[in-house]
N, CA and C of each residue as an Amber inpcrd file, in Angstrom:
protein
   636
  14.1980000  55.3040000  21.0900000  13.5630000  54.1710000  21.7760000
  12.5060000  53.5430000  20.8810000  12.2810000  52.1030000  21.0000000
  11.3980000  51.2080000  20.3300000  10.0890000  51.1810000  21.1030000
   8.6450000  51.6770000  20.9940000   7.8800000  51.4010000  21.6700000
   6.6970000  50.5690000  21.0250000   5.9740000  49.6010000  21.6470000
   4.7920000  48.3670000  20.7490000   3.6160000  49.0990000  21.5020000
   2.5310000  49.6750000  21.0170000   1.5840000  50.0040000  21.5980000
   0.4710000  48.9040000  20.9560000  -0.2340000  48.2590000  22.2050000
  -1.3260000  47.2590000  22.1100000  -2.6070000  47.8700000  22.7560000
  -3.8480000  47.4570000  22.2460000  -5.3120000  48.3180000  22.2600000
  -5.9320000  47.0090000  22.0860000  -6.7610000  46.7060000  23.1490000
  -7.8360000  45.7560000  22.6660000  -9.0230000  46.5630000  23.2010000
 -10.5930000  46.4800000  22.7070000 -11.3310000  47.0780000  22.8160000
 -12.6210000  46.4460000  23.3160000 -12.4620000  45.1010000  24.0520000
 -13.7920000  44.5980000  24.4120000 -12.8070000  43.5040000  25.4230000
 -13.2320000  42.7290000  26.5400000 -12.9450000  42.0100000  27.3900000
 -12.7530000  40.7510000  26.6640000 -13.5090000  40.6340000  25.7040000
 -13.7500000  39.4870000  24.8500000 -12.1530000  39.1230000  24.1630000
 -11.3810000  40.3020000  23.5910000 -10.2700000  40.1020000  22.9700000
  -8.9970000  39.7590000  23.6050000  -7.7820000  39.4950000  22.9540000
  -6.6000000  39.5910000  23.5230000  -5.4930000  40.4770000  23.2420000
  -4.6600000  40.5970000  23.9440000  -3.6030000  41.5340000  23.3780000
  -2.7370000  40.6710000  22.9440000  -2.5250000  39.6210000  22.9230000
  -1.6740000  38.3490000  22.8290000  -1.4810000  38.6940000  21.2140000
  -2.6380000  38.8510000  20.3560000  -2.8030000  38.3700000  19.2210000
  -1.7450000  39.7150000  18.3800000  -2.0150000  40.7040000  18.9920000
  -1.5430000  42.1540000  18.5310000   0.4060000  41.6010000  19.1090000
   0.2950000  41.4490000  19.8920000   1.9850000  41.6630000  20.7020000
   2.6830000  40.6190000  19.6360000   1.9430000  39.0500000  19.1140000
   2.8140000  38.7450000  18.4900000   3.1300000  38.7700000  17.5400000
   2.0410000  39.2750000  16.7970000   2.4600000  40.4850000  15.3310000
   3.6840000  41.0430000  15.2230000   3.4930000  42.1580000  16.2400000
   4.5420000  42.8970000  16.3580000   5.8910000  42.0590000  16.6130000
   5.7490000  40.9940000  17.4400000   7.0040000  40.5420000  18.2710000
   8.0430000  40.1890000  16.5990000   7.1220000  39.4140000  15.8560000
   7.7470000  38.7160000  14.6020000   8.4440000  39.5690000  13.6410000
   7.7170000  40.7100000  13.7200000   7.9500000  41.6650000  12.8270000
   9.2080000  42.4520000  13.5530000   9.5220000  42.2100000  15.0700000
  10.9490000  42.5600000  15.4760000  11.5960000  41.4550000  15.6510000
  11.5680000  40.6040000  15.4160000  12.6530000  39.2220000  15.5790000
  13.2000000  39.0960000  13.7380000  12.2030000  39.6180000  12.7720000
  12.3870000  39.7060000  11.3940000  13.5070000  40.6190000  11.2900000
  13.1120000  42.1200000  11.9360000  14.2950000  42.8140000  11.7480000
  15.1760000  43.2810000  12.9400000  15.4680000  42.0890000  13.8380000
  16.0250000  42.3160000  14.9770000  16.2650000  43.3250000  15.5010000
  15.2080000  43.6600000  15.5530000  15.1520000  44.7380000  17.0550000
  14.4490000  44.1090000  18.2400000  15.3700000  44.8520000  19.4550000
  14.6710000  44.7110000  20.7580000  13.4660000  46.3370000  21.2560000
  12.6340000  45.6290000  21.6140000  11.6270000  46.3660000  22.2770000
  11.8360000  47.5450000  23.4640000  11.8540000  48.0970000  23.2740000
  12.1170000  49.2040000  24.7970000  10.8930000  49.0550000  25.5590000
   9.8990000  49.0600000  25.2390000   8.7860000  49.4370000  26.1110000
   7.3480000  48.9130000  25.6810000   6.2830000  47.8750000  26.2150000
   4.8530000  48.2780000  25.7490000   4.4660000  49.1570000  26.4240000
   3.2930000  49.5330000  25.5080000   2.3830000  50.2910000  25.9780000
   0.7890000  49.4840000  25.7730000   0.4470000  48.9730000  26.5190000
  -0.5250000  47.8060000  26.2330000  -2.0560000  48.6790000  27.0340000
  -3.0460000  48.4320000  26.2110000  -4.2840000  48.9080000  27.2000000
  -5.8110000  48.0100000  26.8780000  -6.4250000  47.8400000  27.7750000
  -7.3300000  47.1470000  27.7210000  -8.6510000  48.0690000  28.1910000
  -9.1640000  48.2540000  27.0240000 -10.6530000  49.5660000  27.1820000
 -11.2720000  49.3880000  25.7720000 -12.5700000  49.6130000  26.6010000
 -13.5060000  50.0680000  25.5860000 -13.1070000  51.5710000  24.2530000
 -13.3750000  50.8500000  22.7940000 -12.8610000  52.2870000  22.5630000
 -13.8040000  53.4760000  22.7190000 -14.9910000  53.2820000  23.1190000
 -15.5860000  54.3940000  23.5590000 -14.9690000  55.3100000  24.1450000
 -14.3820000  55.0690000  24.9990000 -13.5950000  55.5590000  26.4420000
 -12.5940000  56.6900000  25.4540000 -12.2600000  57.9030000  26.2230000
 -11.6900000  59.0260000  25.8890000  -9.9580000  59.0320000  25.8640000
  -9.2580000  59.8440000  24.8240000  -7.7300000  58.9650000  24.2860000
  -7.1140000  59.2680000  25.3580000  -7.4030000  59.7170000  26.3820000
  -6.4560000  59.3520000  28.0450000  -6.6760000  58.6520000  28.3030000
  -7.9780000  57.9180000  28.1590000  -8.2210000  56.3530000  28.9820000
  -7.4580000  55.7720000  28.1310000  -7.4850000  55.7730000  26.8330000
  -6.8870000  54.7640000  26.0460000  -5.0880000  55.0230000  25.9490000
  -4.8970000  56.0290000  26.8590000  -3.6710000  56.5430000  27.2820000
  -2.7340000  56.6090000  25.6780000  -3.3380000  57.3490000  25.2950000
  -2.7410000  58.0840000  23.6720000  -1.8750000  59.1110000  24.5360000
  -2.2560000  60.0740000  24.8950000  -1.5390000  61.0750000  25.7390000
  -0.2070000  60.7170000  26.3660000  -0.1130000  59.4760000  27.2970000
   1.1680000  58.7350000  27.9840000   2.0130000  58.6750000  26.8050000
   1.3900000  57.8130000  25.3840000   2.3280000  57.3480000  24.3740000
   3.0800000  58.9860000  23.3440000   2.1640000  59.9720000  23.3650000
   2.8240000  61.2870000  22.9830000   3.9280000  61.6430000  24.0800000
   3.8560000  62.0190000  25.0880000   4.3160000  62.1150000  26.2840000
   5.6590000  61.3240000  26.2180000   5.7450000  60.3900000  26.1250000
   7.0710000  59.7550000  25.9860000   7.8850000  59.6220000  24.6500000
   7.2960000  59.3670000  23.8040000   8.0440000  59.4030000  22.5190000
   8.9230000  60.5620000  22.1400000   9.9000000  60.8320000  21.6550000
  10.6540000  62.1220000  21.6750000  11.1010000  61.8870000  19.9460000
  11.7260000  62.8400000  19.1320000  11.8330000  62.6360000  17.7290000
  12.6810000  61.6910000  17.7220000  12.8050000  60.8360000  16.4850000
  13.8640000  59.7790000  16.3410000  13.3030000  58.1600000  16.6730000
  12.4630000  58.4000000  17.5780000  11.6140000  57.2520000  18.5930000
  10.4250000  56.5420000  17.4340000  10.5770000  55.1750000  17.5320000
   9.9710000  54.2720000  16.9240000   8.4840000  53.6550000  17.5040000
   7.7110000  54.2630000  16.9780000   6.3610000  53.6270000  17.2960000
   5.8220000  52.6210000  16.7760000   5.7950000  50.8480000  17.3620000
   4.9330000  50.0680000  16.5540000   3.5220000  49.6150000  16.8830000
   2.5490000  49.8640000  15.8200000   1.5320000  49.3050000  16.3890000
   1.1490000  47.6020000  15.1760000  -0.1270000  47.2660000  15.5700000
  -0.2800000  45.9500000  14.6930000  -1.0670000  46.3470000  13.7370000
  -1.9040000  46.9200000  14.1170000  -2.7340000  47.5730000  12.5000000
  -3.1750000  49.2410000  12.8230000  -3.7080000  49.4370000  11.7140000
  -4.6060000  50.7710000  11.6130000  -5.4580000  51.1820000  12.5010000
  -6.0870000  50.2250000  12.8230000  -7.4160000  50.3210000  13.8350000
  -7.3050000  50.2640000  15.1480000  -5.8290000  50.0460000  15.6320000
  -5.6120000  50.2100000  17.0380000  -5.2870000  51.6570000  17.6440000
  -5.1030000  52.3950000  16.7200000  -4.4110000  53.6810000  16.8600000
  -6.1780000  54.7420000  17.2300000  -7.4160000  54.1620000  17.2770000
  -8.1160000  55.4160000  17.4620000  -9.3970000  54.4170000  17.1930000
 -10.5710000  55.0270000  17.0600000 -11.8170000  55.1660000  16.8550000
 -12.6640000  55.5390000  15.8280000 -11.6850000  56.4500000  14.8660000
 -12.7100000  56.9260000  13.7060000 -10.9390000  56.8620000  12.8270000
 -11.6030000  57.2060000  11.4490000 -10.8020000  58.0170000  10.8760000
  -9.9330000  59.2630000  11.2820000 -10.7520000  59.7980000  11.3500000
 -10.2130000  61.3560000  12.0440000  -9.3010000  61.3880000  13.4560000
 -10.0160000  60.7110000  13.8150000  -9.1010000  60.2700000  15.0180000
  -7.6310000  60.0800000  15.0630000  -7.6550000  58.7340000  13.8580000
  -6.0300000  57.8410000  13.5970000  -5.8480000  59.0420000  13.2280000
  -5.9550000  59.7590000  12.2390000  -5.7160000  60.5840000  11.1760000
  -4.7280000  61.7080000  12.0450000  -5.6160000  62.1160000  12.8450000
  -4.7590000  62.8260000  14.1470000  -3.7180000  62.8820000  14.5020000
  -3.5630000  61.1900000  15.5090000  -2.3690000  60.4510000  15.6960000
  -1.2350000  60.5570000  14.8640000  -1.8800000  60.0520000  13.9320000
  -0.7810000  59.7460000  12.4840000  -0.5000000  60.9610000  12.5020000
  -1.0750000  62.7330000  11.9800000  -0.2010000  63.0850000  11.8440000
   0.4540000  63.9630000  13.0720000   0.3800000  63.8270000  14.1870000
   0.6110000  64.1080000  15.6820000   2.3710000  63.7220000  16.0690000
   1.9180000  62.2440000  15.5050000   3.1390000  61.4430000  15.6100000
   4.5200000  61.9580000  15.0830000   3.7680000  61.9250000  13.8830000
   4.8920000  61.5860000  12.3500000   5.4800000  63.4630000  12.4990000
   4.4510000  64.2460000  12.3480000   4.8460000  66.1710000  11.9490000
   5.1390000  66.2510000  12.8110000   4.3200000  66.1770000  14.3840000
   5.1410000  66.9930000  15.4070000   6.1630000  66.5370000  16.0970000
   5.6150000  65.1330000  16.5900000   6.7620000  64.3260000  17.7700000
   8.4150000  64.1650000  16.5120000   7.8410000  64.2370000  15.1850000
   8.7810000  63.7140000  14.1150000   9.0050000  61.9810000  14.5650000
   8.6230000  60.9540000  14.7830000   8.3850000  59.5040000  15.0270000
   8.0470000  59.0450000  13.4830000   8.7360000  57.5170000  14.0610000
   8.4990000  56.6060000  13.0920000   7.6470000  55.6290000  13.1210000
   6.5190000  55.3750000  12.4840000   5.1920000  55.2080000  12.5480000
   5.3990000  53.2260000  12.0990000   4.8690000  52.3180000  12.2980000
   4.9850000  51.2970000  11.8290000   3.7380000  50.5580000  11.9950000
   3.2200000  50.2530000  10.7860000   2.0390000  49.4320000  11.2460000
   1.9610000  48.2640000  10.5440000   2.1130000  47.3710000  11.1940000
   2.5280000  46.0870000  10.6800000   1.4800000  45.1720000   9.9630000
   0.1930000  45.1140000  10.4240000  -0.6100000  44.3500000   9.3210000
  -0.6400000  45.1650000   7.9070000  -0.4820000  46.7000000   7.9400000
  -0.7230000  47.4560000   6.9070000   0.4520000  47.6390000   6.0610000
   1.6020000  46.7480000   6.4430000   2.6420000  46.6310000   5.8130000
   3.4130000  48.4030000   5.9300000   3.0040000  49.5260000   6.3480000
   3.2670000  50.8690000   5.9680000   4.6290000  50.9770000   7.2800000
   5.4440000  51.6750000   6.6120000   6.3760000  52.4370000   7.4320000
   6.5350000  53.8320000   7.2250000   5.7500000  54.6230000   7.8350000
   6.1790000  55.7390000   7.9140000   6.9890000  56.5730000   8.8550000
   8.1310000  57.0160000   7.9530000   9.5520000  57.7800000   8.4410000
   9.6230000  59.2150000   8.2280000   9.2970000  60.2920000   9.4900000
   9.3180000  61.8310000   8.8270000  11.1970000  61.6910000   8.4560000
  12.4270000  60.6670000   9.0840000  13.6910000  61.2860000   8.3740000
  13.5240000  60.6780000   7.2820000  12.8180000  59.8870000   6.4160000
  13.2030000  59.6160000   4.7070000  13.0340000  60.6990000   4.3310000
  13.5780000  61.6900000   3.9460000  13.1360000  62.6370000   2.8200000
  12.6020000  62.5220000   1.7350000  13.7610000  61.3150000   1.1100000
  13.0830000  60.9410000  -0.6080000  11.6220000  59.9840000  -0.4040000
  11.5940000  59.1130000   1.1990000   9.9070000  58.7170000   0.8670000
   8.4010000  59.5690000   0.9040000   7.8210000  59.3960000  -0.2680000
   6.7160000  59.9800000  -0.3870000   5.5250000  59.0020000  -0.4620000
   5.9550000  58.1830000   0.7290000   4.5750000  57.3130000   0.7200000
   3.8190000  57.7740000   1.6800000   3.9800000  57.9110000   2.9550000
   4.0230000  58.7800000   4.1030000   2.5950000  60.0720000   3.9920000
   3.2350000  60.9420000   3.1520000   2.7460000  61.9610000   2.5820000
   1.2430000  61.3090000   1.7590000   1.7150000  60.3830000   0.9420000
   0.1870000  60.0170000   0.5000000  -0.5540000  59.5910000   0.9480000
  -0.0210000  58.6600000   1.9210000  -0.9580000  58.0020000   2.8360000
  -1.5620000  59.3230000   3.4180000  -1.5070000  59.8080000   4.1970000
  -1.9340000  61.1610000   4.9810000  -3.0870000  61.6290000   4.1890000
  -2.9170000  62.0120000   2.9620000  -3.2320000  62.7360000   1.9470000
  -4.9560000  61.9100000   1.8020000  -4.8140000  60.4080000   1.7380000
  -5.1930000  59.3640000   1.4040000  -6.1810000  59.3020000   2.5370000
  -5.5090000  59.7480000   3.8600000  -6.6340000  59.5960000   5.1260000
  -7.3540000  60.3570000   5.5630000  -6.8810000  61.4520000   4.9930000
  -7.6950000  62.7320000   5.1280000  -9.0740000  62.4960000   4.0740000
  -8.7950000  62.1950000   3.2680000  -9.9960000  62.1090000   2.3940000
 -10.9190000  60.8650000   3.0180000 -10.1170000  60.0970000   3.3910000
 -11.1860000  59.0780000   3.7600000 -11.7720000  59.5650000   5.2010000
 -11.0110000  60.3640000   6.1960000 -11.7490000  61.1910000   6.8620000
 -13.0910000  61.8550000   6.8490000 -12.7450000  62.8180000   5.4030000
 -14.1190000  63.5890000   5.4000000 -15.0550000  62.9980000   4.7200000
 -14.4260000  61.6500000   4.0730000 -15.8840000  61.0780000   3.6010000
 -16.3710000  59.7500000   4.4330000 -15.8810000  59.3740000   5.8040000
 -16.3140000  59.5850000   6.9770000 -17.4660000  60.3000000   7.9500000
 -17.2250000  61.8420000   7.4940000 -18.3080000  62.9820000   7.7100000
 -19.3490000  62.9770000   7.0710000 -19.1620000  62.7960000   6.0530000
 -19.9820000  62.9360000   4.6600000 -20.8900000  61.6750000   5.1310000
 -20.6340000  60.6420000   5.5470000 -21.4730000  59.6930000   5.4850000
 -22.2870000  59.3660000   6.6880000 -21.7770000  60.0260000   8.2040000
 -22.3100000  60.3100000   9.2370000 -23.3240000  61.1890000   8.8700000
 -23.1260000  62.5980000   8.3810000 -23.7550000  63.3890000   7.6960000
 -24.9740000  62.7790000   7.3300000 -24.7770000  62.1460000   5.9750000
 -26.0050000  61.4300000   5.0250000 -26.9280000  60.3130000   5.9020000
 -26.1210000  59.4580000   6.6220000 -27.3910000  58.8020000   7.6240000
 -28.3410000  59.3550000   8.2970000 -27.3820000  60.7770000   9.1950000
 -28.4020000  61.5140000   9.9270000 -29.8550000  62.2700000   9.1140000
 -29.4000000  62.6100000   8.3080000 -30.4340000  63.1170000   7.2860000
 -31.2400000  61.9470000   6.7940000 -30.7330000  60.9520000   6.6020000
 -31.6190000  59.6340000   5.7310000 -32.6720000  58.9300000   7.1200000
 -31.9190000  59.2000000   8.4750000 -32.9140000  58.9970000   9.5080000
 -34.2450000  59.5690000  10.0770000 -33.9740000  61.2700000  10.0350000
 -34.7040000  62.0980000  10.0530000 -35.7300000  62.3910000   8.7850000
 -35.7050000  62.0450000   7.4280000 -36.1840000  61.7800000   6.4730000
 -37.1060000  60.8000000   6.5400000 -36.3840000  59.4230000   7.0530000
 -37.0820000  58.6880000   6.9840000 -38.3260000  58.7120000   8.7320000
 -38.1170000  59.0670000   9.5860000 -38.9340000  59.3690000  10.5450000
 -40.1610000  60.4200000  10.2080000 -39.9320000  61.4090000   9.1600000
 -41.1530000  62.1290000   9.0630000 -41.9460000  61.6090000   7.7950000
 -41.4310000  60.5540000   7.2070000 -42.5110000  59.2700000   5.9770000
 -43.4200000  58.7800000   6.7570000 -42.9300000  58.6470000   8.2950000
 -43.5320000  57.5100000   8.7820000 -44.4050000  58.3150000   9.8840000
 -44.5900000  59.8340000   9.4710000 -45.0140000  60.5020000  10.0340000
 -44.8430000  61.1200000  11.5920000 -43.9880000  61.2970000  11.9190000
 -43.2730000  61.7530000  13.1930000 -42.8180000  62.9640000  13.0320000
 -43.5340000  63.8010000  13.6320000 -43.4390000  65.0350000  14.3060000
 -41.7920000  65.5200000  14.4000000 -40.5950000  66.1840000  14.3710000
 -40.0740000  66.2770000  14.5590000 -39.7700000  67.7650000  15.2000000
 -39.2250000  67.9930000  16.2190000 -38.5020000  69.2140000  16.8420000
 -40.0970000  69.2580000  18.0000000 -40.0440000  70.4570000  18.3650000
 -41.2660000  70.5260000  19.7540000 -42.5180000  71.1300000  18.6960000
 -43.6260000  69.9350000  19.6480000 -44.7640000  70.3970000  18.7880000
 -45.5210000  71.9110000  18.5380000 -46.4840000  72.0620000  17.5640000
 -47.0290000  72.9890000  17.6630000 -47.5260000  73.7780000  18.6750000
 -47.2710000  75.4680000  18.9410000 -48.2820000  75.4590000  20.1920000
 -47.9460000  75.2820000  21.6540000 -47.1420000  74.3260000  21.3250000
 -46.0940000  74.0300000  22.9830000 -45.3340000  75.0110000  23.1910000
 -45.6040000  75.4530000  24.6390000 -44.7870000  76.7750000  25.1890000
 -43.6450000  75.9020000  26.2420000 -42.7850000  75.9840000  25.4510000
 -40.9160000  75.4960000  26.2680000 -40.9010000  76.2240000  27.8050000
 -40.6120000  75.4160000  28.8700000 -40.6170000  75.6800000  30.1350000
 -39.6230000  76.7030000  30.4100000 -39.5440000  77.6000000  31.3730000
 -38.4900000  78.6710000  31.0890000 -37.7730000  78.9600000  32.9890000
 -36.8560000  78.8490000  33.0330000 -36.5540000  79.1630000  34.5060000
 -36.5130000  80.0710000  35.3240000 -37.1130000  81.0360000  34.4430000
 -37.7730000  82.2390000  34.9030000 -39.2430000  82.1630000  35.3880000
 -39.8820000  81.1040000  34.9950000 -41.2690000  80.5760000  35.1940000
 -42.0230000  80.8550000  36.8890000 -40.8730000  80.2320000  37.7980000
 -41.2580000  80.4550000  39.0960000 -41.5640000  81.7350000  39.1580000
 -40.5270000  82.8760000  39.1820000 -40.5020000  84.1300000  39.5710000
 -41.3230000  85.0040000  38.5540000 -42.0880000  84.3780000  37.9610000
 -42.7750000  85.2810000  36.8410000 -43.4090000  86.8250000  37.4360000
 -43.9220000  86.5850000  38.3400000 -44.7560000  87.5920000  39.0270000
 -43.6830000  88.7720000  39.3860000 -42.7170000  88.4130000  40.0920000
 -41.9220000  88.8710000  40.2720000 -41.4480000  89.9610000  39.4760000
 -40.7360000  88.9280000  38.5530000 -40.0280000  89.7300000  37.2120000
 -40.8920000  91.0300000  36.7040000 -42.0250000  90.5060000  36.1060000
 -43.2360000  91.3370000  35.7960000 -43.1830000  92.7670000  36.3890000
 -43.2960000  92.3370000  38.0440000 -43.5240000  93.6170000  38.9640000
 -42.1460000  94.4310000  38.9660000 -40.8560000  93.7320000  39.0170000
 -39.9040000  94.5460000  39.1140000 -39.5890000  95.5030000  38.0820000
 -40.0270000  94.8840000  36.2980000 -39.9000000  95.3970000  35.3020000
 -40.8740000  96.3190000  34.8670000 -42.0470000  96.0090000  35.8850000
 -43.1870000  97.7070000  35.4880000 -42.5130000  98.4600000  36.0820000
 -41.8120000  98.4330000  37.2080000 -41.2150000  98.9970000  38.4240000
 -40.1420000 100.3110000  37.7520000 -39.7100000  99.8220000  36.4830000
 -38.6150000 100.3990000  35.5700000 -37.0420000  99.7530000  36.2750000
 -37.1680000  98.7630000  37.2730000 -35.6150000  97.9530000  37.1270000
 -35.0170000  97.3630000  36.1930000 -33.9570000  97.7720000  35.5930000
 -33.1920000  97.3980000  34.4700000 -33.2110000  96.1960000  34.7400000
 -33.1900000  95.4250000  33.9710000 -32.8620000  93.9580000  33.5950000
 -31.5460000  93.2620000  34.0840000 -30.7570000  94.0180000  34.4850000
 -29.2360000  93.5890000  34.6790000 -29.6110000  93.5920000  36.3680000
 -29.7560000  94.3670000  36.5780000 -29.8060000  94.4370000  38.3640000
 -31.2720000  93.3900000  38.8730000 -32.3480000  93.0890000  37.9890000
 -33.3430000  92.1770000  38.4840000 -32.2520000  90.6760000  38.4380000
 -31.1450000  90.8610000  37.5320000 -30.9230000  89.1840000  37.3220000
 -29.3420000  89.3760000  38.4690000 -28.8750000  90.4120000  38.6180000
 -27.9270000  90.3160000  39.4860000 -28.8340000  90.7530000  40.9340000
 -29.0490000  91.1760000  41.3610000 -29.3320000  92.0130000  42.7060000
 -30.6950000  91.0660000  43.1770000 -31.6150000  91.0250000  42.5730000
 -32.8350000  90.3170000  42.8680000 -33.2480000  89.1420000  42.6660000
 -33.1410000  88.0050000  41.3180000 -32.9070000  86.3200000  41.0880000
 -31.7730000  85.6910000  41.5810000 -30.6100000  86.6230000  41.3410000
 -29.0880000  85.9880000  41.4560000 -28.7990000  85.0390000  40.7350000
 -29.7540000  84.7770000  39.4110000 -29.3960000  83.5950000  38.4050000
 -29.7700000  84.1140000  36.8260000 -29.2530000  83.5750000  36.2220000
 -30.0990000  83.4880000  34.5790000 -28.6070000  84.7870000  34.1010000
 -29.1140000  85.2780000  32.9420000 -28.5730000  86.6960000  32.4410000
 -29.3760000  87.1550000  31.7950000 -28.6500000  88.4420000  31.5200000
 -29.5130000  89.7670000  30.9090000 -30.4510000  89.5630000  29.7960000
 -29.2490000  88.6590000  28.2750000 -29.9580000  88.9400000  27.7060000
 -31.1410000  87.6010000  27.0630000 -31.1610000  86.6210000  28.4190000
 -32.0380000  85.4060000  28.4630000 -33.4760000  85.9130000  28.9010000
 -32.7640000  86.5950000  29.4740000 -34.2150000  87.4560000  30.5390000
 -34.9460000  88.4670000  29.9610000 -34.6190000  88.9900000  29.0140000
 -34.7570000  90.1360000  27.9450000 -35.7730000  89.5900000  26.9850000
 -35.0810000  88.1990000  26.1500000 -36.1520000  87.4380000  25.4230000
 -37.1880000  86.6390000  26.2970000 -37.1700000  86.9110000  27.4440000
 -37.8930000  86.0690000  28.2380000 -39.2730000  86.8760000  28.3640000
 -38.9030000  87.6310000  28.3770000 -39.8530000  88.8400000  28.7620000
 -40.7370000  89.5070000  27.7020000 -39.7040000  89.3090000  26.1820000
 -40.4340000  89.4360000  24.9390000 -41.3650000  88.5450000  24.4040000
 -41.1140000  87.8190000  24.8720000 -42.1750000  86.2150000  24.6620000
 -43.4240000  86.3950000  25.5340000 -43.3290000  86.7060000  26.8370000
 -44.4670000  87.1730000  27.8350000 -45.1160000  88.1620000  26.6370000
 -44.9040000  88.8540000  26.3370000 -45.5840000  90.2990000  25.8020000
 -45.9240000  89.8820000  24.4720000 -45.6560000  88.6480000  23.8200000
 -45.8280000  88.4810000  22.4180000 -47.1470000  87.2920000  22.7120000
 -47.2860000  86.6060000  24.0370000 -48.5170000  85.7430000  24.2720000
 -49.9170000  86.3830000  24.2540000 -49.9530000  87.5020000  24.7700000
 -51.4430000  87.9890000  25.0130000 -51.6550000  88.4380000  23.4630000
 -51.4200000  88.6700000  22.6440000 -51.2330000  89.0860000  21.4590000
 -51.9100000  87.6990000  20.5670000 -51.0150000  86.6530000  20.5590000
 -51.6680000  85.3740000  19.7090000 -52.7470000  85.3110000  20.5760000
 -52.9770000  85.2660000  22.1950000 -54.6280000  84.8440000  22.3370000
 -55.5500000  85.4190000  22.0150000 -55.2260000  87.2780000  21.7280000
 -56.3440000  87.4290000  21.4020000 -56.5520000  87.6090000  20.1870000
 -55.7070000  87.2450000  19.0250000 -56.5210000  86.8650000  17.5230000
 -56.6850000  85.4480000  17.7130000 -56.3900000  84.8500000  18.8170000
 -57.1740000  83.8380000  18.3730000 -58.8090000  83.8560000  18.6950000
């Protein structure tokens, strides 16, 4: 089966523009269409909304996938990268992306364009990462130039949900109640070994106040 999958990603766009890409590029090599798969979403939205899943789901090996470019197929690199090879290795599909001029066929044997491309997206994948990576660091870098505090300040004692029952805890644990039965039998919340460091922190406070 022939399937045209269309993706527009803002209300603003059309699918018009994508369908007749494709349409030309099957009137060029006369084929008829079996099926769109057309969707209109934000690509924020998760690849069931963008119903990637429906288009795996139906395609079976042998089955012709066209889209209009690269960028309709996903959200990141890694993403397409996915698809692409989702499509092509597992479903075994024939991949077509028509602004990108690429046809990729897992039955060519002798083509090895396929393969490079892949090869080709993977790298541009991780240097993808690499560059998410380097902003985050060049942000946080640049926030403590400008003098900003980063992570919880000095001195600040982190709220703990053991906090209410402090008294409690305290009394049950001079008491010699194991730790497992105060958080099962007596809170009915938290675990053992949250409650454990919870308790080591109590015992490590009176200590800093009094060198201080």
């Amino acid at each position: 089966m022939l399937f045209g999958y269309v993706r527009v990603s803002t209300s603003a766009q059309s699918a018009e523009s994508q369908k007749s890409l494709i349409a030309r590029y099957l009137v060029e090599h006369r084929w008829t269409l079996d099926e769109w798969i057309e969707v209109e979403m934000s690509s924020r939205r998760t690849a069931g909304q963008r119903r990637l899943p429906e288009l795996l789901a139906k395609v079976a090996a042998g089955d012709t996938v066209i889209v209009s470019e690269l960028s309709r197929l996903g959200r990141s690199l890694r993403e397409v990268l996915g698809l692409i090879e989702e499509l092509i290795h597992q479903k075994r599909c024939r991949l077509i992306l028509v602004k990108q001029g690429l046809d990729l066929d897992p039955q060519n044997h002798r083509d090895m364009t396929h393969k490079i491309l892949l090869t080709i997206f993977a790298m541009l994948a991780e240097l993808e990462r690499d560059f998410v990576s380097e902003r985050t660091k060049e942000g946080l870098r640049a926030r403590r130039e400008q003098g900003i505090v980063l992570g919880k300040p000095k001195g600040v004692v982190q709220l703990s949900m053991y906090d209410a029952d402090r008294e409690r805890i305290l009394h049950l644990n001079a008491l010699g109640v194991p730790l497992a039965t105060i958080v099962d039998v007596h809170l009915k919340y938290g675990k053992y070994l949250s409650l454990k460091n919870y308790l080591a922190k109590l015992q490590r406070q009176p200590a800093r106040n009094a060198s201080a």
